[in-house]
C-alpha positions in Angstrom: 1.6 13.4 -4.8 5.0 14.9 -4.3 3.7 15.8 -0.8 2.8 12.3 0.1 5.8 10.9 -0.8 8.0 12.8 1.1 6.2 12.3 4.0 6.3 8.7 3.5 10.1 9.1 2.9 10.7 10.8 6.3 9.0 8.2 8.0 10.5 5.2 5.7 14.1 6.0 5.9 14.0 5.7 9.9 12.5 2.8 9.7 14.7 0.6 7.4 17.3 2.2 9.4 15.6 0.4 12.7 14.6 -3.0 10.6 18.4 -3.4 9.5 19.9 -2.8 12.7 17.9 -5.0 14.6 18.1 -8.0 11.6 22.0 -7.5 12.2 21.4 -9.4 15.7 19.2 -12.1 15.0 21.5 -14.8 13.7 24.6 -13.3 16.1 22.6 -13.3 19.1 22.1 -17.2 19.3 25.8 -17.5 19.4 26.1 -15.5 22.1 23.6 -16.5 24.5 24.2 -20.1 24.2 27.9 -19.2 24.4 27.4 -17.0 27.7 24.7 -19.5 29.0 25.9 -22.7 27.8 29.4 -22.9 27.1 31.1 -25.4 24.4 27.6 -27.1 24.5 25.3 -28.0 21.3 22.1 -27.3 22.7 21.1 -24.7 25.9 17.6 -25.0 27.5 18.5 -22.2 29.3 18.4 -19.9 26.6 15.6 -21.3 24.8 13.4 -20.8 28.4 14.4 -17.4 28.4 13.7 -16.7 25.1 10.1 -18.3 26.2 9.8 -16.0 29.4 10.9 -13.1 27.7 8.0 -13.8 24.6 5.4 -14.7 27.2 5.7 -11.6 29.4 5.5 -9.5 26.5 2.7 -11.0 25.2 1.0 -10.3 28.2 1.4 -6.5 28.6 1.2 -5.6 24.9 -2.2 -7.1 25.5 -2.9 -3.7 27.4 0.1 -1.7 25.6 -0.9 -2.2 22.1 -4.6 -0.7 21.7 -3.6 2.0 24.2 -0.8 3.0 21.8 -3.4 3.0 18.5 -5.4 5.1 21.0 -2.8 7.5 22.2 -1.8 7.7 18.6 -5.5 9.1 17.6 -5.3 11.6 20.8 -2.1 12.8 20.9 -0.1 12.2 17.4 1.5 9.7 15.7 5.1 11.5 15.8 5.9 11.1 20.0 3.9 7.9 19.9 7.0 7.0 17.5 9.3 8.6 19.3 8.9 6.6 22.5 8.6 3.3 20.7 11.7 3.2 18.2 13.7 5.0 21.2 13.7 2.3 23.6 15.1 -0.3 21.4 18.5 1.3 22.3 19.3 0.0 25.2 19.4 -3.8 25.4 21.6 -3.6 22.6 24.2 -1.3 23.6 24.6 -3.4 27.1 25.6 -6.0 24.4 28.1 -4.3 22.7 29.4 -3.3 25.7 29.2 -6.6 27.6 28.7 -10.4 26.8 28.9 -12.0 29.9 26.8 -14.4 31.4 25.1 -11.7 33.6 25.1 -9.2 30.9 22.9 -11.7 28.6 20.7 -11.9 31.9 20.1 -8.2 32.2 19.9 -7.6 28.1 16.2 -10.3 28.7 15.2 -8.4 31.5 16.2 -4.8 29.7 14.8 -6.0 26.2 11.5 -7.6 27.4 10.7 -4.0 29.1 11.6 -2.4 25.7 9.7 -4.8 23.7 6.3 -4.3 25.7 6.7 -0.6 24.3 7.8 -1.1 20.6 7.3 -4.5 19.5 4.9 -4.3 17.3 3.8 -0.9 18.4 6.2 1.0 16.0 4.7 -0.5 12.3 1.2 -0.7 13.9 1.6 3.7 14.4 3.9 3.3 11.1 0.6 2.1 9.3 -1.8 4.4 10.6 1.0 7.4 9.7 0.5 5.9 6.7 -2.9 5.8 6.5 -3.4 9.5 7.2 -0.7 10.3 4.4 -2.6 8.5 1.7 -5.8 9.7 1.5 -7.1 7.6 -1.6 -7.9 4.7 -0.3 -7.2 2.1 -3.2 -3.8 3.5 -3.3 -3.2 2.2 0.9 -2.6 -1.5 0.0 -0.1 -0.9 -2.3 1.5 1.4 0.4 1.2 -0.9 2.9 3.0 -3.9 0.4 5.5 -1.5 -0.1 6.3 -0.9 3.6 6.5 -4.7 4.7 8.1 -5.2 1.3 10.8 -2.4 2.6 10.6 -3.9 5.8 12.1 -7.4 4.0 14.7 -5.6 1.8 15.9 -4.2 5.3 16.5 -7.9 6.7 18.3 -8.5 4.1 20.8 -5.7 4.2 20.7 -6.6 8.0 21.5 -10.4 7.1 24.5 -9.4 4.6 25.7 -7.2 7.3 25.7 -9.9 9.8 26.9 -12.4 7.1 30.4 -10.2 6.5 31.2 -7.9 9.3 32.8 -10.0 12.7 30.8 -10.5 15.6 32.4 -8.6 17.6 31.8 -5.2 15.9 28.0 -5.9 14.9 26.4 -5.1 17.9 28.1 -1.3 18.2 27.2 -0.6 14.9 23.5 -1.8 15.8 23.5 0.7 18.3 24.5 3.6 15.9 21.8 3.1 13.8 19.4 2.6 16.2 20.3 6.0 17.8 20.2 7.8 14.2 16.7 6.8 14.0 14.8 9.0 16.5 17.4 11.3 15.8 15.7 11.6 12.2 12.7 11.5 13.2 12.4 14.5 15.4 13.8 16.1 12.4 11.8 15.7 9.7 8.8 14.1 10.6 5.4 16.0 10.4 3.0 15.6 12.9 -0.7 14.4 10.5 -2.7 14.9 13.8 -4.1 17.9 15.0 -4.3 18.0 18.7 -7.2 19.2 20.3 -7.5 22.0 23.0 -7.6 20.1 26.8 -10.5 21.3 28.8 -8.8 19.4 31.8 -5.8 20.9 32.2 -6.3 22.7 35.8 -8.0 19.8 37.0 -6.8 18.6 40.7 -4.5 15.6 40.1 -7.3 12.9 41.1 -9.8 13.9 39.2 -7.6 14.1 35.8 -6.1 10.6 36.6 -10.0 9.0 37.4 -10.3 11.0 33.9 -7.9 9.7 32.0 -8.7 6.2 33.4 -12.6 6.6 32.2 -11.3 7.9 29.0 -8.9 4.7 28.2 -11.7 2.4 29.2 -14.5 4.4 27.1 -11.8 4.7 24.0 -10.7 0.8 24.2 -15.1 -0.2 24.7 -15.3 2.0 21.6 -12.7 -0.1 19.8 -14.3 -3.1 20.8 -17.5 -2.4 19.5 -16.0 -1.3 16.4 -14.3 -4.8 15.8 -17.6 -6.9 17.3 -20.5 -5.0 15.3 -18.4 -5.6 11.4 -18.0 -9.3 10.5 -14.9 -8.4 8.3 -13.0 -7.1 11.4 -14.5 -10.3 13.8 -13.1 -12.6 11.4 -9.9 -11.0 10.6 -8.9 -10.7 14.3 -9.5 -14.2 14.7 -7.3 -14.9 11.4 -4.6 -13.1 12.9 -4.7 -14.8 16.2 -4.4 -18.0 15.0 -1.7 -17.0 12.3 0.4 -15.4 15.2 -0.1 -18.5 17.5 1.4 -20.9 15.1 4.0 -18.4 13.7 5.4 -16.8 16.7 5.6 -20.2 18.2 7.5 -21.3 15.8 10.0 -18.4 15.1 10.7 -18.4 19.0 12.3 -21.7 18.5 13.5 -22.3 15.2 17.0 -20.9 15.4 17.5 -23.4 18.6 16.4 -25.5 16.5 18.5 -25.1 13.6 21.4 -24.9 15.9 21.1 -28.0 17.6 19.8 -30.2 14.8 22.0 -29.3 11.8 24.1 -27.5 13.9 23.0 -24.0 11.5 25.5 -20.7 12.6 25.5 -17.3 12.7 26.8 -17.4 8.8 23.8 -20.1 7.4 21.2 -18.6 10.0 21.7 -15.1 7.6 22.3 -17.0 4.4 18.7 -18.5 5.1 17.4 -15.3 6.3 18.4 -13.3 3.6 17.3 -16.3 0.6 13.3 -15.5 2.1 14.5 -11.6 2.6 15.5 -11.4 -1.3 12.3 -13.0 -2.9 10.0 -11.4 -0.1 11.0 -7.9 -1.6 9.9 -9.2 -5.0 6.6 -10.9 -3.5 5.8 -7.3 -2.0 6.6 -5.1 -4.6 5.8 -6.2 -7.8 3.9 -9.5 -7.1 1.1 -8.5 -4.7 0.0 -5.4 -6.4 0.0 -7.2 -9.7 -2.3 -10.1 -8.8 -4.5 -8.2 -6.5 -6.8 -6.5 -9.5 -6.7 -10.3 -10.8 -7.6 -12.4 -7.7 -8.4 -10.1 -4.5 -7.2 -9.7 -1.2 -8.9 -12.9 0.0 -7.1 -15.2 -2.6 -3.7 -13.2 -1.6 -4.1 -14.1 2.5 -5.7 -17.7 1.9 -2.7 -18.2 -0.4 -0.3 -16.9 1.9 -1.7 -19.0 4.6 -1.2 -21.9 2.6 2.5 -21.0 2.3 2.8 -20.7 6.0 1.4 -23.9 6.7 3.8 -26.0 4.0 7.0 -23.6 5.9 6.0 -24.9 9.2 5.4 -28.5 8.0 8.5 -28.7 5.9 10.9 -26.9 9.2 9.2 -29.8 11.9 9.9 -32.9 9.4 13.1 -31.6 8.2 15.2 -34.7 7.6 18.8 -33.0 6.2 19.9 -29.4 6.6 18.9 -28.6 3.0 15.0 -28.7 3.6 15.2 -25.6 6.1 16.1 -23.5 2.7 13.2 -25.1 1.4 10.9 -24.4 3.3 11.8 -21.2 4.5 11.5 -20.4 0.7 7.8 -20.2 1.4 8.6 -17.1 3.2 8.7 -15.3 -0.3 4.4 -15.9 -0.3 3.5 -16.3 3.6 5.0 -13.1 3.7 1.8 -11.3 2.0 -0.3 -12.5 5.0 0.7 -8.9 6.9 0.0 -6.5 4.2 -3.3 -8.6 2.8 -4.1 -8.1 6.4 -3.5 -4.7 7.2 -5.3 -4.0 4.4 -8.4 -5.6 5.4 -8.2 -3.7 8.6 -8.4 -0.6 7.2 -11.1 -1.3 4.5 -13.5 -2.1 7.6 -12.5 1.1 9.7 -13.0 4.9 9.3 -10.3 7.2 9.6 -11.0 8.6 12.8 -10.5 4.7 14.3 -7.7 3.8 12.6 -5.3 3.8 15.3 -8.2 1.8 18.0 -8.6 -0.9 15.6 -5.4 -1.4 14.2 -4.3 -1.6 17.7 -7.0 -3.3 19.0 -5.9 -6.5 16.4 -2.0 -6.1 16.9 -3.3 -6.5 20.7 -5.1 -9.7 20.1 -2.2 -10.8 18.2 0.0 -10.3 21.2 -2.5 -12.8 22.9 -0.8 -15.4 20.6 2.3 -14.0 21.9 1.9 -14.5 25.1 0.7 -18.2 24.9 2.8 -19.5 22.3 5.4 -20.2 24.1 4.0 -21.2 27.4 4.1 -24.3 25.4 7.0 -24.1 22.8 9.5 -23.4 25.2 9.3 -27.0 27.1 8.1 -28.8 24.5 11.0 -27.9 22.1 13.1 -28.3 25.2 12.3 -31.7 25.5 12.0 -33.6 22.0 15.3 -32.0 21.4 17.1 -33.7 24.9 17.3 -37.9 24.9 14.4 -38.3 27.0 11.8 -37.7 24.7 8.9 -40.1 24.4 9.7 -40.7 20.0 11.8 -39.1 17.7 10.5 -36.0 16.0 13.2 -33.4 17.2 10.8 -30.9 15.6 7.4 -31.8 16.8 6.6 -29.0 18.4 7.1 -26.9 15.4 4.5 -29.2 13.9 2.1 -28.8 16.6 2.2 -25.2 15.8 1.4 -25.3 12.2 -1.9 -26.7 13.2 -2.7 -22.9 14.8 -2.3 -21.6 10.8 -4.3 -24.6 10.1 -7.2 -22.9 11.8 -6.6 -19.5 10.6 -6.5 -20.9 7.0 -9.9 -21.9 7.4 -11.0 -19.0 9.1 -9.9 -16.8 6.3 -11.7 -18.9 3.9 -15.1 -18.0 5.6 -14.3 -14.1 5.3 -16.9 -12.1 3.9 -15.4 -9.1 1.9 -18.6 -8.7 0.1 -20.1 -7.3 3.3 -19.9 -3.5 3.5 -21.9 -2.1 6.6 -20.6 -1.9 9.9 -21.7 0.1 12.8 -19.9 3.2 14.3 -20.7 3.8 17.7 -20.0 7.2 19.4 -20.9 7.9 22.6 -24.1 6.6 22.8 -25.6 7.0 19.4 -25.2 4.3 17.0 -25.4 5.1 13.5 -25.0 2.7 10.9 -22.0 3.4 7.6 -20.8 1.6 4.7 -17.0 0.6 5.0 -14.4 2.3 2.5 -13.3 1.1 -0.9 -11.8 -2.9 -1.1 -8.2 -1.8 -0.7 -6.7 -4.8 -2.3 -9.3 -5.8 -4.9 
């Protein structure tokens, strides 16, 4: 309905604006911490440790962060929730664009792994649940969903051709324009889809609210929990997405380093590679996935995509000439369908009063991975790239980390989509109910 979609266009335009600002930095912001940390030298540990510390901190508070967000987002709205998230992704970059020095690159980690706690991931996990409230059919959400992450890659690739052509030296200002547009834009136009509930609390002495709000989160994320654990669709899918984000956000921590001090890859062929996978993901989104879904379900779609990831990660660790990068990054185009098959199944096994728990719940066991990815990357990248390493497989670790899609390849294989009851617990009556609609078949 006309309704729907401008609702969806208030929140979507804000968001591509936020997806192609920060895709402008990726390839430029190798260059300039290995030239700030690292001067006139090929490869820089340094940077790739950071880059490990900053990752592995996150990881460990958006454990906590993420399912409180989903949950804050049920209580109190999705519109500040967003609001919060997308506004803190300011700062780190405008210290960039206004300095580039060795300390400046020091305090940007330290800034940006504060931000990133609050909005990595946290922004398109609240973006999907807007979603989900907007659309109430739901065999029409999947095809919503595809068409977010599929806007999501038509915005890197924008990103990537703005990073290709405009100088270095002027991207990182115009990052932070954008970035400040977006909750601009959004305390504009967007409409609230939650109604707030009258607080009984409110006069409260200060103690007694903050024990209750404690007992509250801890009640609320127990509720979540037993949502996931009582529905085999939402046990196995966690675990799916664990082990996908384990292998994949190990690798994408380190494979620009990689690039760079292998093949010697730039800020120029680090966007041309970006935007190759950018270009075909749009199509794979779009038009692909919610073609072949009536033909061969969302199972077939995720295992597929799997498979894709796998052959990507295989392909990057063995790379023997700077050509097989493009090649396998080209798997992109169908490892890309792993989010939306996934969101999807998430919200074919939840109600729509738990949207934001479990989909938060999930993004927080996927920030697990986060967290211990590159507790191991990070040295091990480190040191099969330097002389001293014990054979030579410059990309070993990237292999090591394809073995974590391995896993969730066969895990997704096991997943039961034929199994429709789950239990709802509130309070403390259980109740059973039959999940919604398949979304994707």
């Amino acid at each position: 309905s006309m309704k729907e979609l401008r609702s969806l266009v208030h929140l979507l335009l804000p968001l591509c604006t936020h997806w192609i600002a920060e895709e402008m930095t990726v390839s430029v912001l190798v260059d300039v911490t290995t030239n700030a940390l690292c001067p006139a030298q090929k490869t820089c540990s340094e940077a790739i440790y950071l880059n490990g510390i900053q990752q592995t901190v996150v990881g460990i508070f958006k454990m906590i962060v993420l399912p409180l967000m989903g949950q804050l987002a049920d209580e109190y709205g999705r519109k500040p929730l967003l609001l919060l998230t997308i506004s803190t992704t300011i700062f780190p970059f405008a210290l960039i664009a206004v300095n580039q020095s060795r300390g400046a690159v020091y305090a940007y980690y330290a800034i940006r792994t504060i931000c990133n706690v609050l909005s990595q991931g946290s922004i398109f996990t609240i973006s999907i649940i807007y979603a989900a409230d907007v659309v109430d059919d739901g065999s029409k959400r999947a095809v919503v969903f595809s068409w977010m992450t599929g806007l999501m890659s038509a915005s890197h690739v924008v990103g990537d051709l703005i990073a290709r052509f405009l100088p270095s030296q002027y991207i990182f200002e115009a990052c932070s324009s954008l970035l400040i547009f977006c909750p601009i834009y959004l305390s504009l136009f967007l409409q609230e889809t939650v109604v707030r509930s009258e607080k009984l609390d409110q006069n409260l002495p200060l103690l007694r609210k903050t024990v209750k709000v404690v007992r509250d989160r801890f009640h609320s994320m127990k509720h979540a929990v037993d949502i996931v654990t009582d529905s085999s669709i939402l046990k196995c899918i966690s675990l799916v997405s664990f082990f996908y984000e384990l292998g994949t956000s190990a690798i994408n921590s380190v494979l620009s380093y990689y690039l760079k001090s292998v093949f010697g890859f730039n800020k120029n062929q680090l966007s041309e590679l970006n935007m190759m996978v950018g270009v075909g993901s749009i199509f794979s989104q779009l038009v692909l996935l919610p073609l072949l879904n009536p033909l061969v379900g969302e199972k077939a779609i995720l295992c597929i995509a799997l498979l894709a990831s796998i052959g990507h990660g295989l392909l990057s660790g063995l790379a023997w000439s700077s050509w097989v990068p493009y090649l396998s990054s080209s798997f992109g185009i169908i490892f890309i369908l792993v989010k939306p098959a996934t969101y999807a199944v998430i919200s074919r096994g939840t109600n729509s009063a738990d949207q934001g728990k479990v989909q938060g719940f999930v993004a927080g066991v996927q920030s697990i991975a986060d967290m211990l990815s590159p507790l191991a990357m990070s040295p091990l990248t480190t040191w099969f790239l330097s002389s001293s390493a014990p054979f030579d497989c410059k990309g070993f670790s990237i292999l090591l980390a394809s073995m974590g899609m391995v896993v969730s390849f066969f895990l997704a294989s096991t997943l039961n989509l034929r199994d429709s009851s789950k239990k709802k617990i509130t309070g403390e009556e259980d109740r059973s109910e039959n999940i919604e609609a398949p979304l994707l078949a």
